[in-house]
C-alpha positions as CSV (number, residue, x, y, z in Angstrom):
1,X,16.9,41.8,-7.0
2,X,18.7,44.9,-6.0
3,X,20.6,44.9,-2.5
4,X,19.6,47.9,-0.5
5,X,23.2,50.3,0.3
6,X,22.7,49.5,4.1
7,X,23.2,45.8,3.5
8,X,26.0,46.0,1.4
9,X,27.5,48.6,3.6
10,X,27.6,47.0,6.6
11,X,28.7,43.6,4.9
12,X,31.5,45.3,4.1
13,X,32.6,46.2,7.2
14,X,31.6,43.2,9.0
15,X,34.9,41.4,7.6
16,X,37.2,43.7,8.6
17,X,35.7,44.5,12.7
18,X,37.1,41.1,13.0
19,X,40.8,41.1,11.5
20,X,42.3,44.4,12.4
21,X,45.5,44.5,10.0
22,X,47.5,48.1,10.1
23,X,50.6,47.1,8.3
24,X,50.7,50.4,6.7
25,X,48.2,52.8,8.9
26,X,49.4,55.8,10.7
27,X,48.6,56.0,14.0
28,X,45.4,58.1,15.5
29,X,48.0,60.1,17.2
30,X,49.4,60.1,13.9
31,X,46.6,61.8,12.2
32,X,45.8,64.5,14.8
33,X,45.6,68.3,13.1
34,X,45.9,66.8,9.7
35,X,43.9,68.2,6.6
36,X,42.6,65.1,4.2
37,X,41.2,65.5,0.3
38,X,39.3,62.7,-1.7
39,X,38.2,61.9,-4.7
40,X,35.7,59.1,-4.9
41,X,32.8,58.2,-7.7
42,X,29.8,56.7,-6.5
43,X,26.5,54.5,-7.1
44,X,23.4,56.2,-6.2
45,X,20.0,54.8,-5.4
46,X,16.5,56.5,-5.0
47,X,13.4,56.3,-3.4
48,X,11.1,53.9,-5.8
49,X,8.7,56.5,-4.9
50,X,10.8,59.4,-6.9
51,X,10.5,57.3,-10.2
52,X,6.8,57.2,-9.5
53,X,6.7,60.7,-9.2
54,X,6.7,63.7,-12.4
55,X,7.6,65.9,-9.7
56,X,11.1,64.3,-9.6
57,X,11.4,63.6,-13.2
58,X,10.4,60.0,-12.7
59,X,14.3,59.6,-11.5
60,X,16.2,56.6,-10.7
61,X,19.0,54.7,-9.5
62,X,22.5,56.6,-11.2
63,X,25.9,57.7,-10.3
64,X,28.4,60.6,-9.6
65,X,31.6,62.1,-8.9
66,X,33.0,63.9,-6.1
67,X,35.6,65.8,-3.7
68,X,36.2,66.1,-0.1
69,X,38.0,67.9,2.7
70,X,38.3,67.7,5.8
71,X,39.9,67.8,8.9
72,X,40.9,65.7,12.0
73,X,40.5,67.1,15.1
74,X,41.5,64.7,17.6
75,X,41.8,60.8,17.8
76,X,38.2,60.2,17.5
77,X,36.5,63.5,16.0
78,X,36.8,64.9,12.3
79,X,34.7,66.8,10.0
80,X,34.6,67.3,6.2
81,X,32.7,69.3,3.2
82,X,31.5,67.1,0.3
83,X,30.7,68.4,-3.5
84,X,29.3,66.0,-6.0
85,X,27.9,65.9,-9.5
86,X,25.0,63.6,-9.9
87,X,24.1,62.3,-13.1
88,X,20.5,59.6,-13.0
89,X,18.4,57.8,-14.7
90,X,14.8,58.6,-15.8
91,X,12.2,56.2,-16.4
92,X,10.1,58.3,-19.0
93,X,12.6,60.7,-20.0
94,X,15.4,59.9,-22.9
95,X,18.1,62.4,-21.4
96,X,19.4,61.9,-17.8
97,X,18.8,63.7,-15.3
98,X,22.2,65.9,-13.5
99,X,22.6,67.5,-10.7
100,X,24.9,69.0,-7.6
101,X,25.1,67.8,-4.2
102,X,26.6,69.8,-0.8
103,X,27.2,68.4,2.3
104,X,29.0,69.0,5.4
105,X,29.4,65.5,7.6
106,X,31.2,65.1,11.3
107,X,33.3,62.0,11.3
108,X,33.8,59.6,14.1
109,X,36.5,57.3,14.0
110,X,36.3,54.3,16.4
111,X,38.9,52.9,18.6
112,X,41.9,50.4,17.1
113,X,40.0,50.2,13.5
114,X,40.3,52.1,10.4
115,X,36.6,51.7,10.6
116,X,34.6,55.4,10.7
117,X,30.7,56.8,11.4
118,X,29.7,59.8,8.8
119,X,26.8,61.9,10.1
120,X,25.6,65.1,8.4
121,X,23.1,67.5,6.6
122,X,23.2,67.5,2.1
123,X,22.0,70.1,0.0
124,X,20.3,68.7,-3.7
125,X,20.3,71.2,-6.6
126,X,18.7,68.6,-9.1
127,X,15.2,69.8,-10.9
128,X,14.1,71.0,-7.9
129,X,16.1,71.8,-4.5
130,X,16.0,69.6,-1.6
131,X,18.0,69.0,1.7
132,X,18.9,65.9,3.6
133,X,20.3,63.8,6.6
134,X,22.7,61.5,6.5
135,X,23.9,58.3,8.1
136,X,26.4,56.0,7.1
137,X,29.6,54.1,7.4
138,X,33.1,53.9,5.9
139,X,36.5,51.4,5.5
140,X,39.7,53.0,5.0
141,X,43.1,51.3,3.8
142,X,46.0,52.8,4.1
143,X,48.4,52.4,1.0
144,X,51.2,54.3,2.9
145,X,51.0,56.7,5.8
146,X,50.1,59.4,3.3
147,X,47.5,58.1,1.1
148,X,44.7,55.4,1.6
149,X,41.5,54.1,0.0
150,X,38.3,53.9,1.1
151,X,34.7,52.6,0.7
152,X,31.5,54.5,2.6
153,X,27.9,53.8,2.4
154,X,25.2,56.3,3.1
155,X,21.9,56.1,3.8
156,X,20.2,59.5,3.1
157,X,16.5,60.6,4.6
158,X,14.7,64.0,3.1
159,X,14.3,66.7,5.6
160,X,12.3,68.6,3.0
161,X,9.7,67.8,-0.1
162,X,8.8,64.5,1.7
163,X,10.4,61.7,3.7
164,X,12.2,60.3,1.3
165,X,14.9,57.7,1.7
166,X,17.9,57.3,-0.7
167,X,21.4,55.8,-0.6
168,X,24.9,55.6,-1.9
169,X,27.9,53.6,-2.3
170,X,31.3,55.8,-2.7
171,X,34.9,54.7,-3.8
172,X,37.8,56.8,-3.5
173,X,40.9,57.8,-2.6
174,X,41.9,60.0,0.3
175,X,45.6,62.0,0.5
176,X,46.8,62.9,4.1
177,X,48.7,66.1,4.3
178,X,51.5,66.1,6.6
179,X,51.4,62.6,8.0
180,X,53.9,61.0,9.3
181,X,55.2,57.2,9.4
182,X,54.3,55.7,13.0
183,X,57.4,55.8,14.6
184,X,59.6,52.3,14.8
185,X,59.6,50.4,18.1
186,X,62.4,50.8,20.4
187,X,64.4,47.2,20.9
188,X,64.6,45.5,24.0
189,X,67.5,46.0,25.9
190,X,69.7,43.2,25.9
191,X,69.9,40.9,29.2
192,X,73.1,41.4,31.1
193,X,74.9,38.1,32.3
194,X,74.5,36.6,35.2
195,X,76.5,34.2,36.9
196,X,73.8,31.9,37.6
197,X,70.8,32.6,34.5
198,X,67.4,31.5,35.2
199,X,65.5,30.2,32.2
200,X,64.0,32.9,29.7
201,X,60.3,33.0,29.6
202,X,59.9,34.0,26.0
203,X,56.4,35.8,25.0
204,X,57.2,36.8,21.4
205,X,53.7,38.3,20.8
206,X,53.0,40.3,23.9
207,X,50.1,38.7,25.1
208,X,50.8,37.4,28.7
209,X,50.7,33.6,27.4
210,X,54.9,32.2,27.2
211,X,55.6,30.9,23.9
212,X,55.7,27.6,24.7
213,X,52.0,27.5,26.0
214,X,50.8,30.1,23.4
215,X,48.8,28.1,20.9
216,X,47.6,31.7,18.8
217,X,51.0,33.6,17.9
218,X,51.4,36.9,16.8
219,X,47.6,37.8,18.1
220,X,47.0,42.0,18.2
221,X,48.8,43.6,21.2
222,X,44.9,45.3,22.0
223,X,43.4,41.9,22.1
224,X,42.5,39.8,25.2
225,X,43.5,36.5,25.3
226,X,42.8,33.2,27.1
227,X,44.8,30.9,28.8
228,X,46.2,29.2,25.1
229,X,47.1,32.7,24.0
230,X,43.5,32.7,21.4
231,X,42.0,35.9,21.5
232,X,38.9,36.3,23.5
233,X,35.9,36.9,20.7
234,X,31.7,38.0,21.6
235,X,29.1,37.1,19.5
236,X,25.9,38.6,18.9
237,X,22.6,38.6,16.2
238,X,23.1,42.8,14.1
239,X,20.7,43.2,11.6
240,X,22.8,43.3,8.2
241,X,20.4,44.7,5.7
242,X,17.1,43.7,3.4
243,X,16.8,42.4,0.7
244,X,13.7,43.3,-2.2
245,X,12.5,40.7,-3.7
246,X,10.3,41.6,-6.9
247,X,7.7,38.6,-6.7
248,X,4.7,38.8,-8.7
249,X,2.1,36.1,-8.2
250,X,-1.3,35.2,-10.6
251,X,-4.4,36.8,-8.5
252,X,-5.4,34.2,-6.0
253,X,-2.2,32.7,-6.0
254,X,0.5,31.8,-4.3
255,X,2.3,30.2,-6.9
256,X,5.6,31.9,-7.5
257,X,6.5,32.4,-11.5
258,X,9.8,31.4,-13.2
259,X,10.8,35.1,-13.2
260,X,10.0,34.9,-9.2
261,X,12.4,32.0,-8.9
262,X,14.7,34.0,-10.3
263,X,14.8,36.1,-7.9
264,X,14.4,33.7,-5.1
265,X,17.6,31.4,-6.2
266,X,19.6,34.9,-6.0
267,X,18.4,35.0,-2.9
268,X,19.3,32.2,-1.6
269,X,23.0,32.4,-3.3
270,X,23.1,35.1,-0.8
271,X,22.5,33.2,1.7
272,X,25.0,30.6,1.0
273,X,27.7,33.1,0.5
274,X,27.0,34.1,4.2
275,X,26.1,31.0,6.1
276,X,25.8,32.8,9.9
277,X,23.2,35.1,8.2
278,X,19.4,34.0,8.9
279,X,16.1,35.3,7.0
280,X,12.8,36.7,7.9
281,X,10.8,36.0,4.9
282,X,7.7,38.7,5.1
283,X,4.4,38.5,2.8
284,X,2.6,41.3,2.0
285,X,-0.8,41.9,-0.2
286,X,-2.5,44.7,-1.9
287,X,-5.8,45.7,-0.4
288,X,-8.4,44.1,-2.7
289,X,-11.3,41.9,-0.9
290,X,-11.6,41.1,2.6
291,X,-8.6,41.3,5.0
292,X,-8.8,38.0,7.0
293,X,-8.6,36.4,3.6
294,X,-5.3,38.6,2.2
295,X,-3.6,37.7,5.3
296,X,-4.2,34.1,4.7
297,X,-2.6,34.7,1.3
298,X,0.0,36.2,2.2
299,X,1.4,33.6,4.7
300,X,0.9,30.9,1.7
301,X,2.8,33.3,-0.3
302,X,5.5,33.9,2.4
303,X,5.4,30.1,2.8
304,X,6.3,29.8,-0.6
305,X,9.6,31.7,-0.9
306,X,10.7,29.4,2.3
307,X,10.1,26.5,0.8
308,X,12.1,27.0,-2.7
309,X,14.8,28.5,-0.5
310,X,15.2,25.3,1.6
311,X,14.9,23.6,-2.0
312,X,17.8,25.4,-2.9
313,X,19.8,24.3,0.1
314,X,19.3,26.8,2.9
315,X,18.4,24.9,6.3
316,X,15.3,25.5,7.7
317,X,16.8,26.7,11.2
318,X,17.7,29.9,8.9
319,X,14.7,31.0,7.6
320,X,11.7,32.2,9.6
321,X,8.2,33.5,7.1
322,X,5.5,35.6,8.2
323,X,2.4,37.1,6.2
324,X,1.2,40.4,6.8
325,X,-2.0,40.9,4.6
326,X,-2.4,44.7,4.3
327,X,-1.5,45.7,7.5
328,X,2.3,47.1,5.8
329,X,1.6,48.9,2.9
330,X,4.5,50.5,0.7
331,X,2.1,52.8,-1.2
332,X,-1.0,54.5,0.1
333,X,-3.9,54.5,-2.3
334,X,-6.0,52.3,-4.2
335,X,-4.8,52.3,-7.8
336,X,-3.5,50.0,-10.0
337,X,0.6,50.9,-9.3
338,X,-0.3,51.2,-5.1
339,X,-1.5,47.2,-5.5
340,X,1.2,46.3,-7.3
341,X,3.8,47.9,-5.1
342,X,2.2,46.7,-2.2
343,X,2.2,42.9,-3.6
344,X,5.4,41.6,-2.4
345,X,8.2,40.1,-0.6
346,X,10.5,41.2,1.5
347,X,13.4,39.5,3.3
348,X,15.3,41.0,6.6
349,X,18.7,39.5,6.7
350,X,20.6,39.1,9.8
351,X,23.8,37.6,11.1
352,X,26.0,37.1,14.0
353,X,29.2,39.7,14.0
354,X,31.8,38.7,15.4
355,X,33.9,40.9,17.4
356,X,37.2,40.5,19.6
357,X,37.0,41.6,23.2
358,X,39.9,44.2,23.5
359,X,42.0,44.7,26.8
């Protein structure tokens, strides 16, 4: 079962939308009119269709290497220039298959996170030249106002020699040149004496809410609050990511096979290591025989994946199975590899994100 980059990208970042820690972060103001370099290495994923394909060498999933710079041009607004060296698989070639990547991508940084959005264009010089967009999103963590590490997922879309759909996971280091340290907090003046004092309403954290009635201490100055001092948090359904599952089933049949289960059970260990997530289970058949028949099929099928799942201890409420027939296929044509492709499962994950409402 491979995890597409999108899912993995944005489970990364879910986490850290929700605890907003900057111990060691410069400022935005901070990093105003300030040059950055990276390094970073990277896991690379293709199209299924390119290792279908002679014309791309029959390539697949690989890795690579890179550098970065860039610049910040305000609180919100960067850009950068990206080189990398690309080294992947082939599935009927014994050497790999290497090549260069180019890129230029504007960065946008959102507001009290060290969470960013990467947009751009990529130029491929593999066995044959190709050019790209690019969509994606990044975590940084600063080790020290100076120098911080990052992860970034990209989800890439060919602009030329098909439509194409690729994806990346990068991890790197980034060094700031000419930051500087956020500057220290100026302490509160001192009361004077009074002849008479009132009592002190003490609000150690900031927030509105005294100390004594402030059942959440320390919560983020940006946060709002409710009447206990708890920040004020919004829910809502994002779609996280799919999931392939590689589910072959007999002809006829909607009996799933031990190297199905397989996948299934990894599946639902997913699920269970993110219990707010919920599961569209879909069915999908090849087109072979009549259509109101492969439809049928590929509900039982569907129906089949939701029932080991709730076997292995995801609840019911969570999952949700649909068939499709032939209506959704992957590959066009009527060959042996297009109904094979086209006989499967997939899963669309989603989850409820969590987010704090900020003043």
């Amino acid at each position: 079962m491979k995890l597409k980059a999108t899912a993995i990208a944005v489970l990364t970042a879910l986490p850290l939308l929700s605890v907003q820690a900057f111990a060691n972060a410069p400022s935005a103001q901070d990093l105003e009119k300030k040059v950055f370099g990276s390094l970073f290495g990277e896991a690379y994923f293709t199209d299924i269709r390119k290792g279908q394909s002679a014309a791309w060498d029959n390539v697949d999933d690989g890795w690579g290497v890179g550098v970065e710079l860039g610049y910040r041009f305000n609180e919100t607004w960067g850009i950068r220039a990206e080189y990398a060296r690309q080294s992947l698989d082939s599935l009927t070639q014994n050497s790999r298959v290497t090549g260069d990547r180019f890129g230029l991508d504007a960065m946008y940084h959102l507001a009290n996170t060290n969470v960013y959005l990467v947009g751009g264009w990529k130029h491929f010089e593999h066995n044959v030249a190709f050019d790209a967009l690019n969509i994606g999103v990044g975590y940084r963590y600063f080790v020290n106002e100076s120098v911080a590490l990052f992860a970034e997922g990209n989800r890439f879309r060919g602009i030329s020699n098909g439509n194409w759909n690729d994806a990346s996971i990068k991890l790197g280091a980034s060094w700031i040149f000419g930051a500087t340290p956020a500057a220290a907090p100026t302490p509160a003046p001192q009361p004077e004496p009074a002849p008479a004092p009132a009592p002190v309403v003490v609000d150690s954290d900031g927030d509105g809410v005294p100390d004594s009635q402030d059942r959440c201490p320390n919560t983020p100055a940006a946060h709002k609050v409710d009447a206990q001092g708890c920040t004020i948090y919004t829910e809502k359904m994002d779609r996280v990511g799919d999931v392939d599952i590689e589910v072959r089933f007999a002809f006829d049949s909607a009996v799933v096979s031990p190297e199905g289960r397989t996948e299934v059970n990894q599946l639902a260990a997913f699920m269970k290591r993110f219990p707010e997530a919920v599961v569209f289970i879909e069915g999908h058949a090849s087109n072979i025989g009549n259509a109101d028949y492969n439809m049928r099929l590929s509900e039982r099928r569907a129906k089949a994946i939701a029932d080991l799942l709730v076997a292995q201890g995801v609840e019911t409420s969570r999952i949700t199975s649909k068939g499709f027939g032939v209506t959704q296929p992957r590959v066009q044509g009527n060959t042996r590899e297009a109904h094979r492709a086209n006989q499967r499962i997939e899963a669309k994950v989603t989850a409820t994100v969590k987010e704090p409402v900020l003043r």
